[in-house]
C-alpha positions as CSV (number, residue, x, y, z in Angstrom):
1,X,11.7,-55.7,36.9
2,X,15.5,-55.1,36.0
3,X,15.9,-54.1,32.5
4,X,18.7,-56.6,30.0
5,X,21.0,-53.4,29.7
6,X,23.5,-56.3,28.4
7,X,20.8,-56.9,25.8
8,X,22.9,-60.8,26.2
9,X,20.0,-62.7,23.7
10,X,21.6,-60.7,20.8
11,X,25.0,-60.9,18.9
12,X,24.8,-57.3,17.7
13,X,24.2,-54.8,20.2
14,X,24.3,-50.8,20.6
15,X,24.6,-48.4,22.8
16,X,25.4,-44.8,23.9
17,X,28.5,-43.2,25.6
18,X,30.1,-44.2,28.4
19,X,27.5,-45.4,31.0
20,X,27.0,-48.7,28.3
21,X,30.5,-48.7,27.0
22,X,30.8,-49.9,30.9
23,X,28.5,-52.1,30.9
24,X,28.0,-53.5,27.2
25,X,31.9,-53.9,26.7
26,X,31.8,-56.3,29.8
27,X,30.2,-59.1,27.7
28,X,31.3,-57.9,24.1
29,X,34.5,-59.1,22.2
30,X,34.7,-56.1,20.0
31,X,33.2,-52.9,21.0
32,X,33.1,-50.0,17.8
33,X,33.3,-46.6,19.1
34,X,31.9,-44.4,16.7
35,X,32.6,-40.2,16.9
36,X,31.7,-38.8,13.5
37,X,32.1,-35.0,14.4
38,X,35.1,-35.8,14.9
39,X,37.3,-38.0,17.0
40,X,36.5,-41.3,14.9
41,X,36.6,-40.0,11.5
42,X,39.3,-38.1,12.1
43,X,40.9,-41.6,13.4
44,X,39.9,-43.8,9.8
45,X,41.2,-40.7,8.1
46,X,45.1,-40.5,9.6
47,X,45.4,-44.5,10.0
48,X,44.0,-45.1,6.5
49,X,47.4,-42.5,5.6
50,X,49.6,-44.9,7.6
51,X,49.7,-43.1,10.9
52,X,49.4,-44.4,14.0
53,X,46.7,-42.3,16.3
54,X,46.9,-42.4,20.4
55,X,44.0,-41.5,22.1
56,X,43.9,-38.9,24.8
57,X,41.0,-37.7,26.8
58,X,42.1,-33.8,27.9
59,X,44.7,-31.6,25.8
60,X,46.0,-30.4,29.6
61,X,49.3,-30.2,30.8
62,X,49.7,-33.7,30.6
63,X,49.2,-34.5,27.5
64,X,52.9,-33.3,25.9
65,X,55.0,-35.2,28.1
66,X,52.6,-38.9,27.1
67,X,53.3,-37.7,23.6
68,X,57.2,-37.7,24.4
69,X,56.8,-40.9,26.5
70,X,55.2,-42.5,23.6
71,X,58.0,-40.9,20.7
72,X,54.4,-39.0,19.2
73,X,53.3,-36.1,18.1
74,X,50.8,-34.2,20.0
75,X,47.8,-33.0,17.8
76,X,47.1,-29.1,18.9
77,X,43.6,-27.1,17.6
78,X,42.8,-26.3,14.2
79,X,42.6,-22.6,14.6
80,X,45.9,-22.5,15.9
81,X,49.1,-22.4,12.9
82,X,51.9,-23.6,15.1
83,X,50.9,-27.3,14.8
84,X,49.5,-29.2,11.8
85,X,47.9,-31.9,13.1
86,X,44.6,-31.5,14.8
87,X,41.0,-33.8,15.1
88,X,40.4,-32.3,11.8
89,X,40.0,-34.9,9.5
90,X,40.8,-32.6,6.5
91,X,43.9,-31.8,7.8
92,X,44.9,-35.3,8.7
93,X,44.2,-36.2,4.6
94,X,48.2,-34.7,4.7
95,X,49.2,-36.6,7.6
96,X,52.2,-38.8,6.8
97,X,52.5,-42.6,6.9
98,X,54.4,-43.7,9.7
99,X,53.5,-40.4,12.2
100,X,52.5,-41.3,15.3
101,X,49.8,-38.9,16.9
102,X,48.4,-38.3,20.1
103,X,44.7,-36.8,19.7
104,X,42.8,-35.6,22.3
105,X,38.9,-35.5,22.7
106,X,36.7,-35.5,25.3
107,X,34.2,-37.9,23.9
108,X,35.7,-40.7,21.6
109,X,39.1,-40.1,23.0
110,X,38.0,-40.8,26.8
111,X,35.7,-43.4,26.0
112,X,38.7,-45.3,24.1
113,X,40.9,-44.7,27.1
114,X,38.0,-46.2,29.4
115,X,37.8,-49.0,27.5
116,X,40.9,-50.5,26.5
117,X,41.8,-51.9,29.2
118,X,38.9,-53.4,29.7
119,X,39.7,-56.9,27.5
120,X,37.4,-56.5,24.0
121,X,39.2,-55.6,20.3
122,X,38.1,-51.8,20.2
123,X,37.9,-50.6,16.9
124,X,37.1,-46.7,16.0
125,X,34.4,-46.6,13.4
126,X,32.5,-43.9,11.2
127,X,30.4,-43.6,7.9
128,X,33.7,-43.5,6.1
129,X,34.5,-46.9,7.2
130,X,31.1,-48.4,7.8
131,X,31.8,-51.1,5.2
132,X,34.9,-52.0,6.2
133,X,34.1,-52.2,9.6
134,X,31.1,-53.6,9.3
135,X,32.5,-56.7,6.7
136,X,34.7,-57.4,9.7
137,X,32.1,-57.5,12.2
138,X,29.8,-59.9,10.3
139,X,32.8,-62.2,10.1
140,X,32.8,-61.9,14.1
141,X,29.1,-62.9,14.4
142,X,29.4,-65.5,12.0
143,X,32.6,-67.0,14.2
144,X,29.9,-66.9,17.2
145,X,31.3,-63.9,18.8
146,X,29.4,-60.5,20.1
147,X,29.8,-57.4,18.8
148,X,28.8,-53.9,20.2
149,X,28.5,-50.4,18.4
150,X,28.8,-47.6,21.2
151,X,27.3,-44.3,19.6
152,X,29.9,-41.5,21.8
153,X,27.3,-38.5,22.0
154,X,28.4,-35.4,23.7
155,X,27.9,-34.5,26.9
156,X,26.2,-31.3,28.4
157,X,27.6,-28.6,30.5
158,X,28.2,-29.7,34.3
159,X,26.2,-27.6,37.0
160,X,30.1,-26.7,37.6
161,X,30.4,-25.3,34.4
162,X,32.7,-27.9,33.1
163,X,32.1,-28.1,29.4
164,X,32.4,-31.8,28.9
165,X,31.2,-33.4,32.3
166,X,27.5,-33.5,32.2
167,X,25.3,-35.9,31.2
168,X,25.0,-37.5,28.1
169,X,23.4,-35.6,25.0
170,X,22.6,-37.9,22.5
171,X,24.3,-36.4,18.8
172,X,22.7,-37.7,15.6
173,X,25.7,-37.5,13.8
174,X,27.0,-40.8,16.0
175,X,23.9,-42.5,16.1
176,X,23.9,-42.4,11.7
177,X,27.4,-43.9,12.3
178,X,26.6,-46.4,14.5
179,X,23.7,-47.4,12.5
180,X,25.5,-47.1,9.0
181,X,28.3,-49.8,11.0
182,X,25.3,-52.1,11.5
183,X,23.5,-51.9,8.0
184,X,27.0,-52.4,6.5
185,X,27.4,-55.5,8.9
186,X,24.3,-57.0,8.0
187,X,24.5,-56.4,4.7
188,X,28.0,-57.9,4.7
189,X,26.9,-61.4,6.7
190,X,22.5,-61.3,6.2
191,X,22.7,-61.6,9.8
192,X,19.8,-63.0,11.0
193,X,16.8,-60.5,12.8
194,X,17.0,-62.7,15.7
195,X,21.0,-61.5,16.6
196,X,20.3,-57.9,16.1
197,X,19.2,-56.5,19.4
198,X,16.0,-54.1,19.0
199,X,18.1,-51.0,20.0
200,X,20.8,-52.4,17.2
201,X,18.4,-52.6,14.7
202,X,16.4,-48.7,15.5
203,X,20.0,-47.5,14.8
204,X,20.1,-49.2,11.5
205,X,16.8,-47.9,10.8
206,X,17.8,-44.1,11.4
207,X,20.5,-44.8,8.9
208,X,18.9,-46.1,6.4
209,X,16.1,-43.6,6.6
210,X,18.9,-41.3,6.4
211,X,20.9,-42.4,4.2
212,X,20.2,-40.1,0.8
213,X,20.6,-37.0,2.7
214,X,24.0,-38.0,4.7
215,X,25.8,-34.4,4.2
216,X,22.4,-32.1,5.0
217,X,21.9,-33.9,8.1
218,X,25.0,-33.9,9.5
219,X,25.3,-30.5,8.7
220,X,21.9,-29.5,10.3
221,X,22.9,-31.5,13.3
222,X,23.6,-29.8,16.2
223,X,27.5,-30.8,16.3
224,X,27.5,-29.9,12.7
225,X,26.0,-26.5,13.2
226,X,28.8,-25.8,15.4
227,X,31.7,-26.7,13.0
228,X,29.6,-24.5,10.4
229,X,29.8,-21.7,12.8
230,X,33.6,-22.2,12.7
231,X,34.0,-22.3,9.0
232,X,34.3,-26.3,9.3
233,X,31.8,-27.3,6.6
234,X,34.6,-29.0,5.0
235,X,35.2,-31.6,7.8
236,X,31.4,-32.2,7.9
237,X,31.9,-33.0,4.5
238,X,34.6,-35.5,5.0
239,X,33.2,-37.1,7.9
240,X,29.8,-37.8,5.4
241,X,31.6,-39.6,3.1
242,X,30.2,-43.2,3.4
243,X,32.5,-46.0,3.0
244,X,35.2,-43.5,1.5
245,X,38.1,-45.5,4.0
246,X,38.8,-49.3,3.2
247,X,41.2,-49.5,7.0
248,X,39.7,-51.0,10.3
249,X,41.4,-48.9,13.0
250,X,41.9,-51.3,15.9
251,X,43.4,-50.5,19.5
252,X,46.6,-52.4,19.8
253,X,49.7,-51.4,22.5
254,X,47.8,-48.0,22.9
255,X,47.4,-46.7,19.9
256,X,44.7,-47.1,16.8
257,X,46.4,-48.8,14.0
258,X,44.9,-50.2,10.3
259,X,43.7,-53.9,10.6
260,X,42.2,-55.0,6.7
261,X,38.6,-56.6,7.4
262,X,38.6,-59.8,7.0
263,X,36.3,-61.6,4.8
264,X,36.3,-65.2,5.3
């Protein structure tokens, strides 16, 4: 039997990382990338100021000269002073409008790259712009169009060693996201049972199960027990704040840029 890894019947459809980002965004026209600790968040944050954020997948050697091809800013780490931009999303609550960043990460970063040239509207979503994103993604159901919700994850260490280039581990933290994204969309357009594909709807289900205790879980998580670890609790905190940011970042000429849902 081959499995439906397409899950085609359905209108709303999820999946994880970048083995169905491949395959999903393929017969999608929008795909929702969702990185909550902290690639995505730290996206809705900066656009929602008025920057403009580039994805990058590695912050390697060449990721200065496609910020100075591009007329950006390249975002450095948090722990280090000599640059104030980072995938910190508390940080990025000072970024100003206008600013054009390029921010590397290895798992919402990379799978933007991957899939923008790829033909769907990719959009970066999180818990603090569930609603909006998911308002806008009703409206796409409702025009007769498919929709899919990619949960990043991270990825374990390869035999090499690599940090970022083993397989995929699911993170909670993402899969909340995602499922906030699809409760906020069906909420938005009562979307029928029938167009929500069952992997979709268990997604929406963790959510909403979730959903009192957003800031304990993310901080119990494993990704959030590692930002603890680096005194980060405060961009766990921002990333749990549910429907806090009222911008859709969408991918256009490169870089993620606010798009206002729309409603009719």
């Amino acid at each position: 039997m081959v499995a439906d890894g397409e899950q085609r019947p359905f209108r709303v459809r999820f999946g994880w990382g970048g083995e169905d980002l491949a395959v999903l965004t393929r017969v999608s026209d929008t795909v929702v990338i969702v990185d909550v600790l902290r690639f995505t968040t730290a996206v809705s944050v900066a656009v929602t100021r008025g920057a403009q954020v580039l994805p990058f997948p590695w912050r390697d050697a060449t990721a200065a000269p496609f910020a100075a091809r591009h007329g950006a800013v390249l975002a450095g780490l948090r722990e280090d002073p000599s640059t104030p931009w980072s995938l910190s999303p508390t940080d990025l609550a000072g970024i100003p409008a206008g600013t054009r960043l390029v921010l590397p990460s290895p798992n919402g970063a990379t799978l933007s790259a991957a899939a923008a040239d790829l033909g769907a509207t990719l959009i970066a979503g999180c818990l603090r712009n569930a609603a909006a994103v998911g308002t806008l993604l009703a409206g796409e159901v409702a025009a007769g169009r498919a929709v899919a919700v990619i949960a990043a994850g991270e990825r374990w260490p390869a035999p090499s060693g690599h940090a970022h280039a083993g397989p995929l581990r699911p993170a909670v933290e993402d899969l909340l996201g995602a499922g906030a994204i699809i409760a906020r969309a069906v909420d938005a357009g009562t979307l029928p049972r029938a167009q929500i594909s069952p992997e979709a709807r268990a997604a929406m289900a963790a959510f909403r199960a979730a959903a009192p205790d957003l800031h304990d879980d993310l901080r119990a998580s494993s990704s959030g027990r590692e930002l603890l670890g680096l005194g980060w609790d405060d961009d766990v905190a921002a990333a749990a704040q549910l429907d806090a940011d009222a911008n859709v970042p969408v991918l256009r000429g490169g870089a993620f840029t606010a798009l206002r849902p729309r409603t009719g």
